[in-house]
PDB file of N, CA, C and O in Angstrom:
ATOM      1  N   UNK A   1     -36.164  -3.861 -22.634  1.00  0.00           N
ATOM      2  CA  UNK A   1     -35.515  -2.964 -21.703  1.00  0.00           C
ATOM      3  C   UNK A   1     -35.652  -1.521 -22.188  1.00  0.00           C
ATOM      4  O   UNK A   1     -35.858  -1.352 -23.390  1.00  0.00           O
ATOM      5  N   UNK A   2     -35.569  -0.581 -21.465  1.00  0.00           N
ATOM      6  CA  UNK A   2     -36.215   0.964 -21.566  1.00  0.00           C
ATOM      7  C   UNK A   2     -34.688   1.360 -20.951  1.00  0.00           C
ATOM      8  O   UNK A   2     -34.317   0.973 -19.843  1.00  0.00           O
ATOM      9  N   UNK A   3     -33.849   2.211 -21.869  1.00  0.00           N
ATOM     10  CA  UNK A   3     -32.414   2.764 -21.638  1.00  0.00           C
ATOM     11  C   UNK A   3     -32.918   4.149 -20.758  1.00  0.00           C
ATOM     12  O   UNK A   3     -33.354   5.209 -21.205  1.00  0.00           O
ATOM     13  N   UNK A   4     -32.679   3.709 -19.258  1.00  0.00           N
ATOM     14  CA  UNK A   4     -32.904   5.179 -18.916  1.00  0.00           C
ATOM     15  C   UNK A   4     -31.519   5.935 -18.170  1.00  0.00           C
ATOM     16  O   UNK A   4     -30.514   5.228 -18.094  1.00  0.00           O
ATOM     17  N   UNK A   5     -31.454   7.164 -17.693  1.00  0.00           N
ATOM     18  CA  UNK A   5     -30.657   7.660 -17.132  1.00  0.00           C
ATOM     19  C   UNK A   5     -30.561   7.894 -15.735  1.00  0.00           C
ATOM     20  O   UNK A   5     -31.654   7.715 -15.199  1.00  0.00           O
ATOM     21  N   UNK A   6     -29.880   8.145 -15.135  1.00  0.00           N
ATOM     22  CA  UNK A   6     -29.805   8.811 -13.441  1.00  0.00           C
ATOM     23  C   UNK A   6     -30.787   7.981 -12.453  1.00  0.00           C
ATOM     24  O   UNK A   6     -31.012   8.370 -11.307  1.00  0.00           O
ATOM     25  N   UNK A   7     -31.482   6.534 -13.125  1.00  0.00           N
ATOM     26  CA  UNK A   7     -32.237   5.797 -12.136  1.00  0.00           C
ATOM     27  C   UNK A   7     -31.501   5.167 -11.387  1.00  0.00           C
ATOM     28  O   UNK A   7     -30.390   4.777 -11.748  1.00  0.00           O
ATOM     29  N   UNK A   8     -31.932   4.983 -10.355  1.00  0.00           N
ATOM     30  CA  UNK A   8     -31.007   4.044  -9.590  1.00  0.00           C
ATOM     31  C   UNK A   8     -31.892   2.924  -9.008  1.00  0.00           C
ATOM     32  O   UNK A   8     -31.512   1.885  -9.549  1.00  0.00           O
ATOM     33  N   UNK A   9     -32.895   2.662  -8.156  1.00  0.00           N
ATOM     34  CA  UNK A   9     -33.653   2.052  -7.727  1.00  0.00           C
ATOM     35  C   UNK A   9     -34.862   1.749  -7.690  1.00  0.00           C
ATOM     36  O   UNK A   9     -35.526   1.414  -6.708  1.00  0.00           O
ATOM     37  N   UNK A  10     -35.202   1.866  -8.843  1.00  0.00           N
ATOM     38  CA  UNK A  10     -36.831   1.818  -9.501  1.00  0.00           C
ATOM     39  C   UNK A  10     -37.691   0.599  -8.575  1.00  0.00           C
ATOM     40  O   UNK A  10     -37.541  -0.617  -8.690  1.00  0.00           O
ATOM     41  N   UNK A  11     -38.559   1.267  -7.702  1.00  0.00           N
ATOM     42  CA  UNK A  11     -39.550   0.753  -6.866  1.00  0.00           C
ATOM     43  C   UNK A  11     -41.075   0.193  -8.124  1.00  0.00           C
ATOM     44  O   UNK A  11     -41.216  -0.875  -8.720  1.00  0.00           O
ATOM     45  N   UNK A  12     -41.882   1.325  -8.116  1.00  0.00           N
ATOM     46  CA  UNK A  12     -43.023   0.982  -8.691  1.00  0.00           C
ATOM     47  C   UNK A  12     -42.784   1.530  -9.994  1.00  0.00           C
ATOM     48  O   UNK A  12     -41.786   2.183 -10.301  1.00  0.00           O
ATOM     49  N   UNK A  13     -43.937   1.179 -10.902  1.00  0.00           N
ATOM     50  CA  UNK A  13     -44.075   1.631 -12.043  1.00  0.00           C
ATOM     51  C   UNK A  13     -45.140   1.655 -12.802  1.00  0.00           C
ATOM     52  O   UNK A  13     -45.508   0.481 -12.857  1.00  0.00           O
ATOM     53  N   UNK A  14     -46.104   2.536 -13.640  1.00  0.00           N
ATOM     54  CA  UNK A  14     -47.068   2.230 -14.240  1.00  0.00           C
ATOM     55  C   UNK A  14     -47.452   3.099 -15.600  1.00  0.00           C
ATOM     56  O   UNK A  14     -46.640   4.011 -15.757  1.00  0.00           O
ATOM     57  N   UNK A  15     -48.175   3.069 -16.321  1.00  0.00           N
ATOM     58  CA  UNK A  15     -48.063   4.013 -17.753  1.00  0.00           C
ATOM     59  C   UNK A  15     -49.139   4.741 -17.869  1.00  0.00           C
ATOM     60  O   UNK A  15     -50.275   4.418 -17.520  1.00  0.00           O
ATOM     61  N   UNK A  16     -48.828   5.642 -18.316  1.00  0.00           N
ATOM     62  CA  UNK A  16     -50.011   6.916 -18.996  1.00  0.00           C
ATOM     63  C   UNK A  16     -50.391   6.601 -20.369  1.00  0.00           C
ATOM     64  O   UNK A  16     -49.554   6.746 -21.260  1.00  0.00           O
ATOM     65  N   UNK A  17     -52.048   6.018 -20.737  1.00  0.00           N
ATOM     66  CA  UNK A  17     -52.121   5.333 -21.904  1.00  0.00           C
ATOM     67  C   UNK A  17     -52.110   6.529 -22.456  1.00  0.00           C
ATOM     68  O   UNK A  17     -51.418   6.447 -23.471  1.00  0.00           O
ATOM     69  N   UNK A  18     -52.631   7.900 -22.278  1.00  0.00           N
ATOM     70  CA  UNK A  18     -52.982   8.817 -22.976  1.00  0.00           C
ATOM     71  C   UNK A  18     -51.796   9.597 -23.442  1.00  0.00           C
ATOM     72  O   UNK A  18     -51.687   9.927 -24.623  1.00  0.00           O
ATOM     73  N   UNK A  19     -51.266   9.776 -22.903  1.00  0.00           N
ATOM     74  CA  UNK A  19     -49.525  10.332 -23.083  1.00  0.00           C
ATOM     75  C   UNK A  19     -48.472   9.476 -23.786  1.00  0.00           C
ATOM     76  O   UNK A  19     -47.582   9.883 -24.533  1.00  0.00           O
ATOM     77  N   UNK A  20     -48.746   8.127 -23.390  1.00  0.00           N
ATOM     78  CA  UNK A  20     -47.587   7.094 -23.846  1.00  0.00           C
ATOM     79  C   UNK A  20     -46.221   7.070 -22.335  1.00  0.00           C
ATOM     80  O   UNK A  20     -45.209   6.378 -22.228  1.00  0.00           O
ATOM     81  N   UNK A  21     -46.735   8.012 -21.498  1.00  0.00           N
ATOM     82  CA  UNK A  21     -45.146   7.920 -20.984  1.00  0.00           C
ATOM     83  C   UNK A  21     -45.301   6.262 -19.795  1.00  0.00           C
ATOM     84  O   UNK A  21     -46.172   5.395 -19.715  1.00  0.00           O
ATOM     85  N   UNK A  22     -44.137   6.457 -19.147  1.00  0.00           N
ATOM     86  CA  UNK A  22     -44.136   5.308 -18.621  1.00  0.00           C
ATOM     87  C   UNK A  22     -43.389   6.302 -17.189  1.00  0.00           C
ATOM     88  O   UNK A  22     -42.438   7.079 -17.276  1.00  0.00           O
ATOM     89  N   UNK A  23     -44.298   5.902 -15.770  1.00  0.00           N
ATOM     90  CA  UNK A  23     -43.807   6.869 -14.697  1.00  0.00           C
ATOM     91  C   UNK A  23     -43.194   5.321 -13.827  1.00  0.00           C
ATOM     92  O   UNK A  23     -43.508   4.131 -13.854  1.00  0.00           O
ATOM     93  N   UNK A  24     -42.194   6.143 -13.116  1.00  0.00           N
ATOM     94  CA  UNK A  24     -41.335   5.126 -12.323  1.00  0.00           C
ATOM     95  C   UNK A  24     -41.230   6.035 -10.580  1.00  0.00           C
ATOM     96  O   UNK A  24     -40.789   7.182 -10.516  1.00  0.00           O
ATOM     97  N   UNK A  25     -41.659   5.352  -9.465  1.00  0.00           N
ATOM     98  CA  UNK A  25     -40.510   5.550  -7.998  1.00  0.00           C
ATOM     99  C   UNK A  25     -38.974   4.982  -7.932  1.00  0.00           C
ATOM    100  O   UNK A  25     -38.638   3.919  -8.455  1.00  0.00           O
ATOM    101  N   UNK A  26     -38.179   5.765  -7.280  1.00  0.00           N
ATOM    102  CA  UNK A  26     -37.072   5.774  -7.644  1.00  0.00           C
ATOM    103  C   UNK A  26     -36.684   5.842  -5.844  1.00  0.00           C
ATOM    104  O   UNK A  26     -36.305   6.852  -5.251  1.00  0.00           O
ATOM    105  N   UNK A  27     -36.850   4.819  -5.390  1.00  0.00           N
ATOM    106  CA  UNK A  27     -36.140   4.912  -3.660  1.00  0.00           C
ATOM    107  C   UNK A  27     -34.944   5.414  -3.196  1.00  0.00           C
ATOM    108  O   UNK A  27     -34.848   5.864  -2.055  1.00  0.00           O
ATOM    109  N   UNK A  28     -33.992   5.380  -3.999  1.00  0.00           N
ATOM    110  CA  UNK A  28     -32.850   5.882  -3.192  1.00  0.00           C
ATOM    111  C   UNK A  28     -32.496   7.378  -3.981  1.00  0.00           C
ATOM    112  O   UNK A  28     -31.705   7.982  -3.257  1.00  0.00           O
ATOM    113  N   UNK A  29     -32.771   8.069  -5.051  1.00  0.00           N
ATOM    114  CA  UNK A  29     -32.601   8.701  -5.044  1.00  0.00           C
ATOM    115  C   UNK A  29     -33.940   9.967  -4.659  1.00  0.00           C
ATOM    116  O   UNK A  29     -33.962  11.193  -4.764  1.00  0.00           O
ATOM    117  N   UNK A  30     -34.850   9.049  -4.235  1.00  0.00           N
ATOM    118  CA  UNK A  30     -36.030  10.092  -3.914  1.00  0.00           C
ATOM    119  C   UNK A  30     -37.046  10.502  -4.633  1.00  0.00           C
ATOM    120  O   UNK A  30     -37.766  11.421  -4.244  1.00  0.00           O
ATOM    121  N   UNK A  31     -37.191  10.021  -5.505  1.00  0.00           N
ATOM    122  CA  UNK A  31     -38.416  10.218  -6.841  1.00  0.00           C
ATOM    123  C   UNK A  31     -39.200  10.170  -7.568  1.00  0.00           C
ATOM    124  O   UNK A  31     -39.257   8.943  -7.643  1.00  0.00           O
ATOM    125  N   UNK A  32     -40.225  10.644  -8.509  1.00  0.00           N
ATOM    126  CA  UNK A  32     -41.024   9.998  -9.288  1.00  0.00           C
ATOM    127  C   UNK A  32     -40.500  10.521 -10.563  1.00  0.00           C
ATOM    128  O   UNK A  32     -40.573  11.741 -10.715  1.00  0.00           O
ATOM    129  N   UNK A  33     -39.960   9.778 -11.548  1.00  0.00           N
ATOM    130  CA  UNK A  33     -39.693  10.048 -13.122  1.00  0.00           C
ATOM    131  C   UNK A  33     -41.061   9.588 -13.814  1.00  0.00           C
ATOM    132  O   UNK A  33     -42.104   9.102 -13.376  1.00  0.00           O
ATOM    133  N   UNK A  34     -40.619   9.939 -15.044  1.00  0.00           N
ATOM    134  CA  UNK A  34     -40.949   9.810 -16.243  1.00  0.00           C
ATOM    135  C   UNK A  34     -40.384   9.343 -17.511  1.00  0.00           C
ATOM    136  O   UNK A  34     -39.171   9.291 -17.306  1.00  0.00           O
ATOM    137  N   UNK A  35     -40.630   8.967 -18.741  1.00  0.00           N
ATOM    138  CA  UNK A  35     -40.056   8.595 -19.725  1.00  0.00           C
ATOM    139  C   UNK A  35     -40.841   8.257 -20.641  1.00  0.00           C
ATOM    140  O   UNK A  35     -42.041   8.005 -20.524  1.00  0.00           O
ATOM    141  N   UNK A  36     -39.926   8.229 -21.990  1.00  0.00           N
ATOM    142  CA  UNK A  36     -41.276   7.355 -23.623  1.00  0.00           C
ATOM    143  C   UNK A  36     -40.519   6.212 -23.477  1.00  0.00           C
ATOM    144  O   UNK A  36     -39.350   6.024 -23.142  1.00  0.00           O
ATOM    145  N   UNK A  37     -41.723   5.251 -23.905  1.00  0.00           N
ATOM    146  CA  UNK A  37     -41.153   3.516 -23.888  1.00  0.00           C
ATOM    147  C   UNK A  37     -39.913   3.068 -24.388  1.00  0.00           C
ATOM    148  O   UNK A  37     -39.394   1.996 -24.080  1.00  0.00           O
ATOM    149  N   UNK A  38     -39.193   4.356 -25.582  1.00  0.00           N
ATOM    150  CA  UNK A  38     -37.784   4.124 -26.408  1.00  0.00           C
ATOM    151  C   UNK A  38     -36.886   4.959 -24.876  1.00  0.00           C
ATOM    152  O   UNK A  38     -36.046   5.752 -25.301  1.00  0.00           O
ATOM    153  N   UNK A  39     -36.915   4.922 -23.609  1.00  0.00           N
ATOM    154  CA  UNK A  39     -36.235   6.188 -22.936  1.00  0.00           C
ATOM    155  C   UNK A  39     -36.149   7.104 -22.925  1.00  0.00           C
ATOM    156  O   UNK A  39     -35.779   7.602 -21.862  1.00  0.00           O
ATOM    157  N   UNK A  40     -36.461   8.129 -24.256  1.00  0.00           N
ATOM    158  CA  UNK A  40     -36.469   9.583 -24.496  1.00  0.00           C
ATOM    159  C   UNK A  40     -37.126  10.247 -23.796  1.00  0.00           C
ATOM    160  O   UNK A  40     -38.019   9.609 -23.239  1.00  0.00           O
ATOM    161  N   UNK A  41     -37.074  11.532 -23.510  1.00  0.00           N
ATOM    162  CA  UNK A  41     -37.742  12.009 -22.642  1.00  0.00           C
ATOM    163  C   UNK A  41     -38.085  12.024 -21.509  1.00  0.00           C
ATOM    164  O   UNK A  41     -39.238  12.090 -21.083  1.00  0.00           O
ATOM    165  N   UNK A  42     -36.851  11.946 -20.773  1.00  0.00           N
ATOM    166  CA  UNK A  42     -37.100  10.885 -19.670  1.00  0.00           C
ATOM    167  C   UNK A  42     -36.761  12.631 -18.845  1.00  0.00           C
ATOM    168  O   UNK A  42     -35.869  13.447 -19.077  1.00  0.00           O
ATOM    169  N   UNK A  43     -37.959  12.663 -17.815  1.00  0.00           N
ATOM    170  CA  UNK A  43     -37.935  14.165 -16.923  1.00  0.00           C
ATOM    171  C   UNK A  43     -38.336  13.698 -15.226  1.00  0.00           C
ATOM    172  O   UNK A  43     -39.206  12.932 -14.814  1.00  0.00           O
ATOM    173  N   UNK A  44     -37.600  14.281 -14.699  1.00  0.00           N
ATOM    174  CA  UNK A  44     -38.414  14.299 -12.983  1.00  0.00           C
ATOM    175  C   UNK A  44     -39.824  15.161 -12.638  1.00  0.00           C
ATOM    176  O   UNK A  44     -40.200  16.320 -12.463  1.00  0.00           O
ATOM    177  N   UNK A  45     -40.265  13.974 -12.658  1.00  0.00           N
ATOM    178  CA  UNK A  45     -41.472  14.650 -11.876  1.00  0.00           C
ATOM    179  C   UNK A  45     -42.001  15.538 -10.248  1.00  0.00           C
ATOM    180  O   UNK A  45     -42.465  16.638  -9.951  1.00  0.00           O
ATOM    181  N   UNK A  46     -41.571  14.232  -9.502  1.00  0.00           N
ATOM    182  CA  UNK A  46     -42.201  14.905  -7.958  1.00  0.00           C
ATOM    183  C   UNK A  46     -40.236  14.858  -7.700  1.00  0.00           C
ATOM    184  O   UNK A  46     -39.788  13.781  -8.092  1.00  0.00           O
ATOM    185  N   UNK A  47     -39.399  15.597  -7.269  1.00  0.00           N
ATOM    186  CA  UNK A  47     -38.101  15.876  -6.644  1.00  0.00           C
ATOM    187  C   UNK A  47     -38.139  15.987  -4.730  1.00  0.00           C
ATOM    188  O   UNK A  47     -37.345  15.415  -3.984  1.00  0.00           O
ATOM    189  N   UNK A  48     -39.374  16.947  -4.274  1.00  0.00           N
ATOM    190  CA  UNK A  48     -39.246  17.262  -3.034  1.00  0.00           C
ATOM    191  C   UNK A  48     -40.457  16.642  -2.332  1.00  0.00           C
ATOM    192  O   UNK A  48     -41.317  15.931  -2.852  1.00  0.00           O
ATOM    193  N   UNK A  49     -40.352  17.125  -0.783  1.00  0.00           N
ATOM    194  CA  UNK A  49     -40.973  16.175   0.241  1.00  0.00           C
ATOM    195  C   UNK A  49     -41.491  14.672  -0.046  1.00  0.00           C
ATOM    196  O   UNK A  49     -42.423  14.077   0.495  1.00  0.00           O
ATOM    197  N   UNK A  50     -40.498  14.184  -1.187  1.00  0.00           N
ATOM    198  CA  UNK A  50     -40.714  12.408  -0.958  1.00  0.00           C
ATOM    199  C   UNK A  50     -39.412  11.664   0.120  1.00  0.00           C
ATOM    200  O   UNK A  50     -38.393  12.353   0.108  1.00  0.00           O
ATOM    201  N   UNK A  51     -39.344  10.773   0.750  1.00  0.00           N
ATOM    202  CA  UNK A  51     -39.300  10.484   1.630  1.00  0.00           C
ATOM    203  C   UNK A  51     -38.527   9.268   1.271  1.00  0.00           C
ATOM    204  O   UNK A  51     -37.307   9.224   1.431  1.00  0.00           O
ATOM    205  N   UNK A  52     -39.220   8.277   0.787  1.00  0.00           N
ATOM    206  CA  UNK A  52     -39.298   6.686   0.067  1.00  0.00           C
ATOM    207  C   UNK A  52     -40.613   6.333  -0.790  1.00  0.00           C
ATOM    208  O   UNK A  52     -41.527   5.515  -0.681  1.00  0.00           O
ATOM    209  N   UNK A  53     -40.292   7.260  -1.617  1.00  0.00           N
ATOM    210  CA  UNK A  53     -41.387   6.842  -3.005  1.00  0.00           C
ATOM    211  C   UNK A  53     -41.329   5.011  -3.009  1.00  0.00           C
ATOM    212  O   UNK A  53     -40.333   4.296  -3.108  1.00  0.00           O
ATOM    213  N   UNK A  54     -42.580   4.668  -2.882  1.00  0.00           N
ATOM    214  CA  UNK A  54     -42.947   3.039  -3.441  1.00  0.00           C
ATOM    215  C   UNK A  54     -43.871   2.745  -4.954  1.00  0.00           C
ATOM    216  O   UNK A  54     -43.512   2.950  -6.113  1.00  0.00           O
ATOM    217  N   UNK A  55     -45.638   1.994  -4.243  1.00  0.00           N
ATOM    218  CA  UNK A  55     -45.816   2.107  -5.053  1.00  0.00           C
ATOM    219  C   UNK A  55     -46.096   2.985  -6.137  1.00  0.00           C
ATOM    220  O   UNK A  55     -45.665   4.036  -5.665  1.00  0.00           O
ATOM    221  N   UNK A  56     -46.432   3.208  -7.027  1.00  0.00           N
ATOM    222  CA  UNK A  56     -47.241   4.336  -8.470  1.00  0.00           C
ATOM    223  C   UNK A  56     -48.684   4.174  -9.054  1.00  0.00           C
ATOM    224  O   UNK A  56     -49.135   3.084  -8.704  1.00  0.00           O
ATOM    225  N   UNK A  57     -49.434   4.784  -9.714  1.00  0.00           N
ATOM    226  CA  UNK A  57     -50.229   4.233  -9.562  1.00  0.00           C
ATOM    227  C   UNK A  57     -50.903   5.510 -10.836  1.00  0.00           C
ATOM    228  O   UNK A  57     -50.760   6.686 -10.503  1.00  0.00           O
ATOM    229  N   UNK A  58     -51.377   5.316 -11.780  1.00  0.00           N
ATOM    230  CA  UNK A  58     -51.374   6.255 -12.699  1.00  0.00           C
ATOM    231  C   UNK A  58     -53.248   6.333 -13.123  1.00  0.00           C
ATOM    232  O   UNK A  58     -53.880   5.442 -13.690  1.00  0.00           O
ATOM    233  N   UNK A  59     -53.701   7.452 -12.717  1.00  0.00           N
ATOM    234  CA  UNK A  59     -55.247   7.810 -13.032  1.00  0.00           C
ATOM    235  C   UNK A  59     -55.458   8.117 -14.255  1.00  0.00           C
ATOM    236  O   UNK A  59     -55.930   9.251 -14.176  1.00  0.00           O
ATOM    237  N   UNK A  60     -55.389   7.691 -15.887  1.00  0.00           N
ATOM    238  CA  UNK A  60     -55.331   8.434 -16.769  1.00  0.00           C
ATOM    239  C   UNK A  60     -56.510   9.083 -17.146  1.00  0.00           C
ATOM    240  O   UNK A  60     -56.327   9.661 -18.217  1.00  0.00           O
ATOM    241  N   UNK A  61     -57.656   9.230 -16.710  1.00  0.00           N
ATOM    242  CA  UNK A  61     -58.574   9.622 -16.970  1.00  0.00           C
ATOM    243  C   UNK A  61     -58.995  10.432 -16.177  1.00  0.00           C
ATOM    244  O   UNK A  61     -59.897  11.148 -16.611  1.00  0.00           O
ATOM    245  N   UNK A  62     -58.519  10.675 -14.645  1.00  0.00           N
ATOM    246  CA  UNK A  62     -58.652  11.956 -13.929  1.00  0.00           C
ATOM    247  C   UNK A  62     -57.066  12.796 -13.851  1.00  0.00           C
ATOM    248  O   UNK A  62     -56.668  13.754 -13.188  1.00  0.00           O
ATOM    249  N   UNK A  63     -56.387  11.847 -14.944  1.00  0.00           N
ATOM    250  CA  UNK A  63     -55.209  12.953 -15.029  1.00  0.00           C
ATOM    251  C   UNK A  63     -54.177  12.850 -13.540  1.00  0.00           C
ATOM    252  O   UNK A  63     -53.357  13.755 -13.385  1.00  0.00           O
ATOM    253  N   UNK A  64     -54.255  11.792 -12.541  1.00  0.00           N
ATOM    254  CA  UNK A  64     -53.987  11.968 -11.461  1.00  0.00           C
ATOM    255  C   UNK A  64     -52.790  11.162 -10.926  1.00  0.00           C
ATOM    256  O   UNK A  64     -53.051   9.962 -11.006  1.00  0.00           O
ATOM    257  N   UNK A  65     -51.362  11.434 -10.322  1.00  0.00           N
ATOM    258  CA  UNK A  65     -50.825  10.288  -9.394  1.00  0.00           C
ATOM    259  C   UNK A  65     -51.048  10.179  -8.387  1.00  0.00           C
ATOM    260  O   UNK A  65     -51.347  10.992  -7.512  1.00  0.00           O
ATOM    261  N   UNK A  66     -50.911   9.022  -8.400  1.00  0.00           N
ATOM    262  CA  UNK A  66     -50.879   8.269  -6.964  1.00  0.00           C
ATOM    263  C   UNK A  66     -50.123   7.627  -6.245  1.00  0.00           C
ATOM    264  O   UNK A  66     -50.391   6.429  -6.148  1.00  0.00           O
ATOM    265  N   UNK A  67     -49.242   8.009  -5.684  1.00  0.00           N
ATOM    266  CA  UNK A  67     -47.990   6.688  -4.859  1.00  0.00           C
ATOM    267  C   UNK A  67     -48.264   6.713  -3.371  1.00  0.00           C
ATOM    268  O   UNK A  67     -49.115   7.381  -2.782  1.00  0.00           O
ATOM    269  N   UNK A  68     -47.182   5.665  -2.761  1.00  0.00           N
ATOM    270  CA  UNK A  68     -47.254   5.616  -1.347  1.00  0.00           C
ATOM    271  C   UNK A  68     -45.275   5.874  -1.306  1.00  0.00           C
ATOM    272  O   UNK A  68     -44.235   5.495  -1.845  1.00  0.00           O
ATOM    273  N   UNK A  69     -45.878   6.901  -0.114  1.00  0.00           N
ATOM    274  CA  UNK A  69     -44.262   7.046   0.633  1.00  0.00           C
ATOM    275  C   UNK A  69     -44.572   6.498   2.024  1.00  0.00           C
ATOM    276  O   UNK A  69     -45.438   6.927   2.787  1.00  0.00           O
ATOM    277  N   UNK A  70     -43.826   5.599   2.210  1.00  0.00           N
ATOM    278  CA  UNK A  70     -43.584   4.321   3.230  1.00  0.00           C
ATOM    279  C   UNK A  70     -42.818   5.042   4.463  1.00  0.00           C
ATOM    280  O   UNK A  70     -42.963   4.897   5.677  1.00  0.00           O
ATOM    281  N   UNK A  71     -41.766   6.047   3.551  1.00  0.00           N
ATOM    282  CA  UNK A  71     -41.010   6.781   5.076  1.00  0.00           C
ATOM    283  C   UNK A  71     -42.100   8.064   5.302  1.00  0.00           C
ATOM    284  O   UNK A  71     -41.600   8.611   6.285  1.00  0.00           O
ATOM    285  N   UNK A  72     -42.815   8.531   5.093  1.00  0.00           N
ATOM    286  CA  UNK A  72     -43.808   9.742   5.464  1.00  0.00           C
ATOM    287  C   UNK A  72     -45.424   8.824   6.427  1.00  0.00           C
ATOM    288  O   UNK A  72     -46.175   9.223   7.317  1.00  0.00           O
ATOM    289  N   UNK A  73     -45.331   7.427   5.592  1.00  0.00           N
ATOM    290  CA  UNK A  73     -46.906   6.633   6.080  1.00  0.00           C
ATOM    291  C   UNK A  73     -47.988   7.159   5.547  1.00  0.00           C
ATOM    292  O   UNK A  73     -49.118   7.152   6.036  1.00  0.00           O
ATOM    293  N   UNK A  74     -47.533   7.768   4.209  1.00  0.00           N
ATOM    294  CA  UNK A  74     -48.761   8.287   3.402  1.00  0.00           C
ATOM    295  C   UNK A  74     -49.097   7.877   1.522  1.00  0.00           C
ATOM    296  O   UNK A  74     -48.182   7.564   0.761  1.00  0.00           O
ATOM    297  N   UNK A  75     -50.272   7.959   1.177  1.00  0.00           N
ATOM    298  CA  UNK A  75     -50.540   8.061   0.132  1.00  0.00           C
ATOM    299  C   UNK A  75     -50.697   9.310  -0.433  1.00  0.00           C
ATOM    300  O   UNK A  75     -51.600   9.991   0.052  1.00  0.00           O
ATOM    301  N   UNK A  76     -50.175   9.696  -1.162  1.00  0.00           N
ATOM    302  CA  UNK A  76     -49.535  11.034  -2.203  1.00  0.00           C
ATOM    303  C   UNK A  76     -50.436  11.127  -3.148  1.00  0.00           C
ATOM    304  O   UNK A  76     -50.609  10.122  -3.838  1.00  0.00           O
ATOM    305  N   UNK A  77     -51.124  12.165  -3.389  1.00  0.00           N
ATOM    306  CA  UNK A  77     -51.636  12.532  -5.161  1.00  0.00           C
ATOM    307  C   UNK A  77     -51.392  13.813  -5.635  1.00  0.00           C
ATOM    308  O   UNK A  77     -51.476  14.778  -4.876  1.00  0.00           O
ATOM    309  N   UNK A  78     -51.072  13.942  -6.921  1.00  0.00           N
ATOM    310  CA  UNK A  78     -50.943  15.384  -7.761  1.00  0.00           C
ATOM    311  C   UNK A  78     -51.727  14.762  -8.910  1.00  0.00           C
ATOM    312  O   UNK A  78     -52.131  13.617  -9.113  1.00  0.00           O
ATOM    313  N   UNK A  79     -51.802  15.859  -9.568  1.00  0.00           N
ATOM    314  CA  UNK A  79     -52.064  16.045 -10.564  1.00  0.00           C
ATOM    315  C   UNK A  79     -51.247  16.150 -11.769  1.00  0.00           C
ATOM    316  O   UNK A  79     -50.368  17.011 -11.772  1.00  0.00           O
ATOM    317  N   UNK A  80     -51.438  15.245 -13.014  1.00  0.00           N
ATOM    318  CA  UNK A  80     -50.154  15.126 -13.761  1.00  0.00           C
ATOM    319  C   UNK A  80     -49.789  16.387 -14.984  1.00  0.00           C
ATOM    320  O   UNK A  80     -48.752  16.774 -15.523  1.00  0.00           O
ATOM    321  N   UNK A  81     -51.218  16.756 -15.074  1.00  0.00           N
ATOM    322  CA  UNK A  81     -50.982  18.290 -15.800  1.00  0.00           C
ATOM    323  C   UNK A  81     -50.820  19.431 -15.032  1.00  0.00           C
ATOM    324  O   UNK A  81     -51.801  20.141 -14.809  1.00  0.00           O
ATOM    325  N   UNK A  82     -49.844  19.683 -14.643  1.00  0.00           N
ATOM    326  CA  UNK A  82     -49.699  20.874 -13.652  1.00  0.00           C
ATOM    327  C   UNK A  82     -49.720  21.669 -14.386  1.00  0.00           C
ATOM    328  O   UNK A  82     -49.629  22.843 -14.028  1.00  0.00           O
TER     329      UNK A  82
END
């Protein structure tokens, strides 16, 4: 188990081998987090125009996310080094 904070409804999830973090969707409160496998570090990533974050989906080699918001009917990407 991974002690995290302020999650509430963790949808998808997948890891950044290169980073170590571990990214989570978060449905009811609207989100994509972050975290290290001990919980530390645990930061918000995407906060606005998500909708119903689902799945996640982590590019570590083009550096890229990927989720689906189910309430928008779209697939989402940023970039994880902003």
């Amino acid at each position: 188990a991974i002690p995290l904070s302020n999650s509430r409804y963790a949808v998808g999830i997948d890891f950044d081998t290169v980073e170590g973090f571990i990214y989570w969707t978060d449905d009811l409160s609207k989100r994509i987090e972050r975290a290290r496998l001990n919980g530390s570090d645990q930061q918000d990533v995407i906060t606005t125009e998500v909708i119903s974050p689902d799945g996640i989906a982590i590019d570590w080699i083009s550096r890229n996310i990927y989720w689906i918001d189910t309430g928008a009917d779209r697939i989402e990407v940023t970039t994880i080094d902003k």
